[in-house]
C-alpha positions as a printed Julia matrix, in Angstrom:
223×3 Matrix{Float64}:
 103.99  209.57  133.24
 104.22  207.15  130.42
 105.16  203.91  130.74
 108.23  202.9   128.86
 108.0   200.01  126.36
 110.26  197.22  126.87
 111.77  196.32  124.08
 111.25  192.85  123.21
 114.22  189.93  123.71
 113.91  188.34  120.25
 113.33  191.9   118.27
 113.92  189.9   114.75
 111.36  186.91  115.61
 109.07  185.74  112.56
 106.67  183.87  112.61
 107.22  180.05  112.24
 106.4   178.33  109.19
 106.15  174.59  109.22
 106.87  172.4   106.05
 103.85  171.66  104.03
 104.3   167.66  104.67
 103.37  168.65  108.14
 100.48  170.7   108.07
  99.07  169.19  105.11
  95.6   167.29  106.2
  96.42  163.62  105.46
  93.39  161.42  104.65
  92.65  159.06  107.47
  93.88  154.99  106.3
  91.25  152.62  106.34
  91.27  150.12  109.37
  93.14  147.01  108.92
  91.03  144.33  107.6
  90.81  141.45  110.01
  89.79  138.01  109.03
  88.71  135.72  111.0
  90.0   132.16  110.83
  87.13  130.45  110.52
  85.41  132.91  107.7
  89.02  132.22  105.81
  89.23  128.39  106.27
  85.49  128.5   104.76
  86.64  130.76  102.0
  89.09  128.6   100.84
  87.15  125.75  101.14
  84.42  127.28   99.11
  86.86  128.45   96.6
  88.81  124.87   96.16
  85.46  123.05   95.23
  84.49  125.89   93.3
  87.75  125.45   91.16
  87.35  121.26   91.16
  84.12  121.63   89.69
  85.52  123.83   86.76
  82.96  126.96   87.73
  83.57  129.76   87.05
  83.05  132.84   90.44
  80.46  134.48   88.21
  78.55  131.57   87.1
  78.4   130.07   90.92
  77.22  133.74   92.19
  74.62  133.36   89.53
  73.38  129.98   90.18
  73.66  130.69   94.39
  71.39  133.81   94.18
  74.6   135.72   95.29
  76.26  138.55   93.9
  79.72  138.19   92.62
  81.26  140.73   95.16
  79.95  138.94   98.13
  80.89  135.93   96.28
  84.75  137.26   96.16
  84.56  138.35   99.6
  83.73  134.77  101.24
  86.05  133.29   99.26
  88.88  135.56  100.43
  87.58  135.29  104.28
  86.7   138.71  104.86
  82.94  137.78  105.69
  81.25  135.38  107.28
  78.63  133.7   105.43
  75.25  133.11  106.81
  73.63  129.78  106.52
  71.23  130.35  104.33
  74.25  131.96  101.78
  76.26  128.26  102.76
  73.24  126.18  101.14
  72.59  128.18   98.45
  76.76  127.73   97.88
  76.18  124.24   98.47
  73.4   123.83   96.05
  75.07  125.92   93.52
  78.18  123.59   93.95
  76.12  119.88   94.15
  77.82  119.25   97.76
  76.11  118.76  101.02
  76.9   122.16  103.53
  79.05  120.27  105.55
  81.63  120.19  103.17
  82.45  123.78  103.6
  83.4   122.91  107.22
  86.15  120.15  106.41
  89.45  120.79  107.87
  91.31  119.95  104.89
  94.45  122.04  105.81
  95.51  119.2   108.26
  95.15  116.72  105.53
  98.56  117.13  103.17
  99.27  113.7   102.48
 100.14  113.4    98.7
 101.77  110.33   97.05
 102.69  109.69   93.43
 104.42  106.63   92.54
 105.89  106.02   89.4
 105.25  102.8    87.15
 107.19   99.63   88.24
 108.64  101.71   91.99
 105.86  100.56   94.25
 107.32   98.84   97.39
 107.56   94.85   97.26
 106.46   93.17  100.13
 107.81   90.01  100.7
 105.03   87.0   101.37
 105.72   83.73  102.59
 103.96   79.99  102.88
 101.16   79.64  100.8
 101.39   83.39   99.0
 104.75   83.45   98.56
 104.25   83.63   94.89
 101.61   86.5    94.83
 103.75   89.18   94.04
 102.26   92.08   96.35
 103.29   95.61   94.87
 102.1    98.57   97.3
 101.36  101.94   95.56
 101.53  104.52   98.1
 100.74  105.22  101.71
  98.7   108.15  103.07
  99.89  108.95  107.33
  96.62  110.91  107.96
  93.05  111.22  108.52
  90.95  108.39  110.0
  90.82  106.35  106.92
  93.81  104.07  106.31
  94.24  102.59  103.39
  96.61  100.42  101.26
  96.93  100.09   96.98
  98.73   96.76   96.27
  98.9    96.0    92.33
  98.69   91.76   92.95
 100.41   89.43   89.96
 100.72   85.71   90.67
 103.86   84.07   89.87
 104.08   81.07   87.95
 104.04   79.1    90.85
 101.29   80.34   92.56
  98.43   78.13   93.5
  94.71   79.04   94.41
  94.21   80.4    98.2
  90.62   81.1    99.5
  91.25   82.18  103.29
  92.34   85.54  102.96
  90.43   87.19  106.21
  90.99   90.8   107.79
  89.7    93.64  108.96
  88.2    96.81  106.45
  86.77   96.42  103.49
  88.34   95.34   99.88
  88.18   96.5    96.36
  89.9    94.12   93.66
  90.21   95.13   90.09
  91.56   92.21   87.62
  94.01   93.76   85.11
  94.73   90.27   83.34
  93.4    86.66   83.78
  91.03   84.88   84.46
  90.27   82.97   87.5
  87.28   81.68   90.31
  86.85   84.11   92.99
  85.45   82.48   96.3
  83.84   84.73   98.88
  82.59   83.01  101.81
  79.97   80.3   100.25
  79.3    82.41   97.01
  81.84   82.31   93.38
  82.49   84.39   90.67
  83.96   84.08   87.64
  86.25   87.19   87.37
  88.51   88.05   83.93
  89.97   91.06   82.9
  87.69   94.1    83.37
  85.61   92.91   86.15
  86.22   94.12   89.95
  84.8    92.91   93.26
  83.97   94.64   96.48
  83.59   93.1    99.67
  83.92   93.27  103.68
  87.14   91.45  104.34
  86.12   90.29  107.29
  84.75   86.92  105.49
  87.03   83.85  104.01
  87.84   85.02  100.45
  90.17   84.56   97.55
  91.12   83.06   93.91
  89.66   79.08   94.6
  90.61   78.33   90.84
  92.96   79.88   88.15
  91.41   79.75   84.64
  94.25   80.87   81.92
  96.91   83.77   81.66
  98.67   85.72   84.05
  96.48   86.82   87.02
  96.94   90.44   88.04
  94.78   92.6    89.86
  94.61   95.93   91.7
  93.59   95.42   95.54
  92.9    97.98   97.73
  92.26   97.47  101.79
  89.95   99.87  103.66
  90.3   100.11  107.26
  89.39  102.49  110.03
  92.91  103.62  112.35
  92.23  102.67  115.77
């Protein structure tokens, strides 16, 4: 005896067809790229003494021994160069290695000050007439340092025991005047600049002629 067919449940039933976006084989996406913070903070530091010493990427790659792709690549952090490719950088750029390793992120300080709108700082007793003009202030790094632009007033008379910490830089704008630094002079006019460890009695012992100004600027360590 035959057996009888069952009919199927779903007699009209086609086969399914699926949109093309969803069978089509998509190409697999490249991994994310990731950099590494160091590789970028030496990319960037590469690339900002690059651009201070007006070189071109080519013409460093060329003088490194580098190509200009794996040039491109440190400078955008996306490798990390050996050593040996750091000195050849280095020698291509005139700077010692260790510059590539400076964290100059953390070091933002920036000030411009406009002629005549430096602070005045008041002086009194035997300075009061040095007018003492400061020129901007930088808040970070080890280094502190202050930019006075100096004119004596009329009034002013010689002072020789100027004594502090750091060492100072004078520039003389105008005048002309006797500079004492411990048991050694100088004649000093316009033009002429002095550098010295502060730490020693110093200052103008005579004034000459004209008005005496000078630019003075204080190194010290922060403690």
């Amino acid at each position: 005896m035959a057996r009888r067919q069952l009919a199927s449940p779903l007699p009209t039933a086609r086969p399914l067809r699926l949109p093309a976006s969803v069978t089509r084989v998509r190409p697999r996406q490249p991994a994310p790229v990731v950099r590494s913070l160091s590789a970028a903070r030496i990319g960037a530091q590469v690339r900002a003494l690059r651009m201070a010493a007006d070189v071109s990427g080519g013409a460093l790659a060329k003088t490194s021994g580098i190509s200009a792709s794996m040039l491109s690549r440190i400078e955008r952090g996306l490798v990390s160069p050996s050593v040996e490719t750091l000195e050849r950088l280095a020698n291509g750029l005139g700077v010692p290695a260790s510059r590539f390793f400076g964290d100059q992120a953390r070091r933002t300080d920036f000030c411009h000050v406009r002629a005549g709108q430096g602070v005045v700082v008041d002086r009194v007793g035997a300075v009061s007439d040095y007018r003492y003009e400061l020129l901007g202030h930088l808040l970070s790094g080890n280094l502190f340092v202050e930019p006075y632009l100096v004119t004596l007033q009329p009034g002013a008379d010689p002072y020789v025991t100027f004594q502090h910490p750091g060492l100072k830089f004078l520039y003389f704008l105008s005048g002309e005047v006797m500079y004492r630094y411990g048991g050694r002079t100088a004649e000093v006019r316009a033009g002429d600049s002095l550098l010295f460890d502060a730490t020693a009695l110093h200052g103008i012992e005579t004034i000459h002629s004209g008005t005496v100004s000078y630019l003075s600027v204080v190194f010290t360590l922060r403690e």
